[in-house]
N, C-alpha and C positions, 0 to 999 in steps of 0.2 A: 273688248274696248281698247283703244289707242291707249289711256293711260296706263292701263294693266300692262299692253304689251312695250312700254315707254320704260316701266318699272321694271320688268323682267328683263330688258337691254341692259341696262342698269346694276341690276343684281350679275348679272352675265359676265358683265365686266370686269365687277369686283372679284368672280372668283376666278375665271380664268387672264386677269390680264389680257395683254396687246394680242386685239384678236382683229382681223383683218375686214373690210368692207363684205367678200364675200361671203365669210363665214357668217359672219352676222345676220345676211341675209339669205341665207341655206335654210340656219336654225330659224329665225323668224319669219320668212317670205316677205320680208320687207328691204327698203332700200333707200327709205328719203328719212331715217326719224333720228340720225344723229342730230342734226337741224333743230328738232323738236325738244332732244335734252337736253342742248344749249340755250335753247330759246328759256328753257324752265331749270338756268343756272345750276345744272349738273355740268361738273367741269372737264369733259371727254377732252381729252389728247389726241389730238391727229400726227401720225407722223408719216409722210408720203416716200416715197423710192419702195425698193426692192422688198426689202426689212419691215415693211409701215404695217400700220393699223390703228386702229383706235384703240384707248387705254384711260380708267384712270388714276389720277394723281395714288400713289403710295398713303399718302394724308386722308386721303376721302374717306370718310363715315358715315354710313346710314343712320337712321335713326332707329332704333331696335323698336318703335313704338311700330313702323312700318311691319312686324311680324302680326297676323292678323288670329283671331282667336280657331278659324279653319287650320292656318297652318301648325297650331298649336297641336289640334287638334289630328294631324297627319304625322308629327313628329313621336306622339305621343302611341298610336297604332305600329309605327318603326321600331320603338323602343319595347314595347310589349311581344314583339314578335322578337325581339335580339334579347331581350329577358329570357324568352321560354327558351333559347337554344343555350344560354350561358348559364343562368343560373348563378349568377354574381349578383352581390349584394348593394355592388357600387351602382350597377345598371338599376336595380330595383329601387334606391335612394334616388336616384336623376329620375326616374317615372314617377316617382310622388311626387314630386316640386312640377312637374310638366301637366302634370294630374290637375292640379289645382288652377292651373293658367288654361286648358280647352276650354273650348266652348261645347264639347258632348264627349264625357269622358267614358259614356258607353259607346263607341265607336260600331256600328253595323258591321266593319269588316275587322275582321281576326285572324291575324299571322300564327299560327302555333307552328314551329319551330323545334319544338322540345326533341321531336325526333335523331336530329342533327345534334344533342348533347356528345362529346365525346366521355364524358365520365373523369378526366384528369383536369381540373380547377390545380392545379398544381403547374402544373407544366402549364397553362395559358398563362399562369399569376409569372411566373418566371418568363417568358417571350414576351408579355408586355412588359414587363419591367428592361426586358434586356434592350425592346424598341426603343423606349421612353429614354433611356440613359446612355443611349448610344455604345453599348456595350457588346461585346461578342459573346455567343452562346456555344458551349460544346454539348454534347449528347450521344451518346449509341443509336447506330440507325441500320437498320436491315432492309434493304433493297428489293425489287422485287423478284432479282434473281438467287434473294434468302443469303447475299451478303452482307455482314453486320461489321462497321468498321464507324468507328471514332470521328465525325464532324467538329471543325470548330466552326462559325460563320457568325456573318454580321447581319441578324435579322431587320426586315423590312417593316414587315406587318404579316397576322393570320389571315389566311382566306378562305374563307369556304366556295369551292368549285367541285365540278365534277364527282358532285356525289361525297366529300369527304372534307374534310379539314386539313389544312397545307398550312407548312410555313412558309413564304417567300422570303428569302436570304440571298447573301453575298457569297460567295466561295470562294476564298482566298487560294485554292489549291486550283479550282479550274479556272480561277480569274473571271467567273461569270456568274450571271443570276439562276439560281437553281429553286425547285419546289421539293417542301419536304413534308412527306402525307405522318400527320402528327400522330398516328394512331402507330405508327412504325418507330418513334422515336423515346428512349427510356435515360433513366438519368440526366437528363438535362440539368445545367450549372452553369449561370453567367460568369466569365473569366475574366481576369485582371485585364485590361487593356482598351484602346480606344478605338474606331471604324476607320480603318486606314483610306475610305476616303466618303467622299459625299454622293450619296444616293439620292435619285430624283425620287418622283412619290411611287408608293406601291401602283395608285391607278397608270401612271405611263410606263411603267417597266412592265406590266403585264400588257399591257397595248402590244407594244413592241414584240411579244414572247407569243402573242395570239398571232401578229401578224405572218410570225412564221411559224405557226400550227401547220397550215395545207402545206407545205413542204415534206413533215413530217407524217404525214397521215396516208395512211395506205385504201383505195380505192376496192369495195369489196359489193361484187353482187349477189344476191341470194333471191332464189326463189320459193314466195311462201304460198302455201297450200291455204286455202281460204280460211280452216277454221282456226289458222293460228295469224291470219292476215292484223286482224286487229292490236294483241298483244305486240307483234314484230314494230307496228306503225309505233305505238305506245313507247315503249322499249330501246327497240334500236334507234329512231329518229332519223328512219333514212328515205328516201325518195323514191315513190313508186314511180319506175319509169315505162312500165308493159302490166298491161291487163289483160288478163283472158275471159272467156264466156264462162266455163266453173267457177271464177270468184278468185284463182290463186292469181297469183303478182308476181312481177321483180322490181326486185327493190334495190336502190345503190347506197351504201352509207360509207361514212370517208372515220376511219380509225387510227391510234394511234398504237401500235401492236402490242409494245409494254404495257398497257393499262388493260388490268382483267374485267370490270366491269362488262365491257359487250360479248369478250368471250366467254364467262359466265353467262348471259342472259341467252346467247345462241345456243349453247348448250341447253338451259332449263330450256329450249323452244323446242328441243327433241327432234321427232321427223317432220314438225311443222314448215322447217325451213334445212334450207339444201345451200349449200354456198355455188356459185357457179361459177365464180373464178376471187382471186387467187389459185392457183394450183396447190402453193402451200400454205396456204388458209387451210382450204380444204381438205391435206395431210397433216394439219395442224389438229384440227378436229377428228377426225379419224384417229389420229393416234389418241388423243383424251378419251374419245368412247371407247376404244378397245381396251383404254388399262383401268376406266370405269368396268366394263363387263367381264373386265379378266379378274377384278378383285371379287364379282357380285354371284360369278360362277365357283368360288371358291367355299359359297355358304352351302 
């Protein structure tokens, strides 16, 4: 319906700000209904040149009556699945008062999460605290090259990506945004001092940090032997680009070399899969199966 999608321009607005003709209509496939939330004295800002877009007013307020018992009802499946990964108590207080505003607080779909607990409620109670206060955190942190040295930094927010739980921070020492896998970090201690400068939000400094993922990422082809084809698809996430009449594949997937996750999984894959290039991929895994088999010949 026009109004719903009149409404959601609207909502659009308010959270992203001066947002331009054509994005508007990327995101909506529309293009004539600014018109339309003037006509229905929503008060949209035009501003034309280079810079322009539509926006509105600082002042503007919805009416909180516009949140609908569905949406309650969505917010409230969000929070039951960030419940089961956290296991905070403050989370499980905001689900009871959400509980009571749905309109189907048994909800058909179910997030569990629990998996992804990291087991230290200490160390997130300290990172949040340290966001919230604009405070700098230091900590012991072992790398994945098993160096352990002293961080201070100015936390952004937690994030769970790629498998694990990350801090997003400032680095004062590299002068840039760094991640730091929380299961690596001990001692953590908020320090006296304030953010020496202002940080945009967690979601566009990771924007910006993805957009130069494919720079960093090393191009790797393997071929899989049919009866490990499925796991490999599952697993690696990577692009069958040749099929044969037995059933095996080649597959391309794009990696970042420091992170164990795929060269673990290639490993458990055995002789299912074969790398075909990197050259030293290739002696990269060769050497791990040799000092696998040199420890296993030892029994």
């Amino acid at each position: 319906m026009k109004t719903d999608r009149l409404y959601a321009i609207t909502v659009y607005l308010l959270n992203h700000g001066k947002t331009t003709a054509a994005e508007l209509s990327h995101k909506f496939e529309v293009s004539r209904d600014i018109d339309s939330l003037c006509q229905a004295e929503i008060p949209v800002v035009a501003e034309t040149g280079a810079n322009g877009g539509y926006y509105l007013p600082d002042s503007y307020r919805m009416d909180k009556h516009t949140v609908t018992k569905d949406d309650y009802s969505f917010i409230l499946t969000a929070l039951k699945g960030f419940a089961s990964a956290m296991g905070d108590s403050k989370v499980n207080a905001t689900m009871e008062k959400i509980t009571s505003l749905a309109d189907n607080p048994k909800n058909s779909i179910i997030l569990d999460f629990s998996v992804l607990r990291e087991g230290d409620t200490r160390l997130l109670q300290t990172l949040e605290e340290s966001v919230r206060e604009k405070r700098p955190v230091s900590f012991e942190y072992t790398n994945a090259g098993n160096v352990t040295r002293i961080h201070t930094v100015e936390p952004i927010a937690v994030v769970y990506r790629w498998y694990a739980w990350y801090l997003l921070a400032y680095s004062r020492v590299k002068n840039d945004y760094r991640t730091y896998k929380l299961i690596r970090m001990r001692n953590a201690e908020i320090v006296d001092g304030d953010f020496v400068k202002e940080h945009e939000s967690a979601e566009k400094i990771l924007q910006k940090s993805d957009d130069n993922i494919p720079q960093q990422c090393t191009e790797i082809t393997v071929r899989c032997k049919a009866e490990a084809r499925a796991k490999a698809v599952e697993y690696l996430n990577g692009k069958i680009t040749c099929e044969y009449d037995n059933g095996d594949c080649d597959m391309t997937l794009y990696v970042i070399e420091s992170e164990h996750f795929w060269f673990g999984t290639l490993l458990s894959l055995g002789d299912g899969v074969e790398i075909i290039s990197p050259e030293h991929i290739r002696a990269r895994v060769f050497e791990a199966a040799k000092n696998i088999l040199f420890l296993y010949q030892k029994l």
